[in-house]
N, C-alpha and C positions, 0 to 999 in steps of 0.2 A: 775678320769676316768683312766681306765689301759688299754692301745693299746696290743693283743697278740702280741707274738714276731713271730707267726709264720706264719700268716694269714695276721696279720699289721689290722684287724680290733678292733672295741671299744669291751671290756668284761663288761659283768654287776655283779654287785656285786654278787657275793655267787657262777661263774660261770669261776672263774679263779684258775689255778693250779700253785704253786708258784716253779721256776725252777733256778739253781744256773748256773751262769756259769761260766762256767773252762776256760773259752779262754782265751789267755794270751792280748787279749787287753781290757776286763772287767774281769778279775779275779775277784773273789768275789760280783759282783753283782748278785741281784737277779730280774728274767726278769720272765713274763708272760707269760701263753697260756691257751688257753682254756683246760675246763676238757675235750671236746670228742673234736677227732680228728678234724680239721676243716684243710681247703687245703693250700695247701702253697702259698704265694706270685709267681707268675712265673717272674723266672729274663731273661733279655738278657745277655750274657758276651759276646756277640761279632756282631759290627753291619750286619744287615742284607742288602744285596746287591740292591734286586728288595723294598727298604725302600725307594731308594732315589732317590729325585726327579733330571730328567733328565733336 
């Protein structure tokens, strides 16, 4: 089973696009995504204020 790298969901066989990556903390690995665009994970980088409990 191969997770996209870019969605973070499961790919099925014959439906993954094989991508190299250059980053310097996996240089040479090769990571996963789907053949048609699918959405990106949404990340937080910074917590939000009205999150937390009073």
């Amino acid at each position: 089973m191969k997770i996209c790298a870019r969605c973070d969901l499961r790919i099925l066989p014959g439906d993954e696009k094989p991508v190299d990556n250059a980053a310097p903390t996996g240089a040479g690995t090769t990571v996963y995504i789907h053949k048609h665009l699918c959405r990106k994970t949404p990340t937080q980088t910074s917590p939000r204020p009205w999150s937390r409990e009073s």
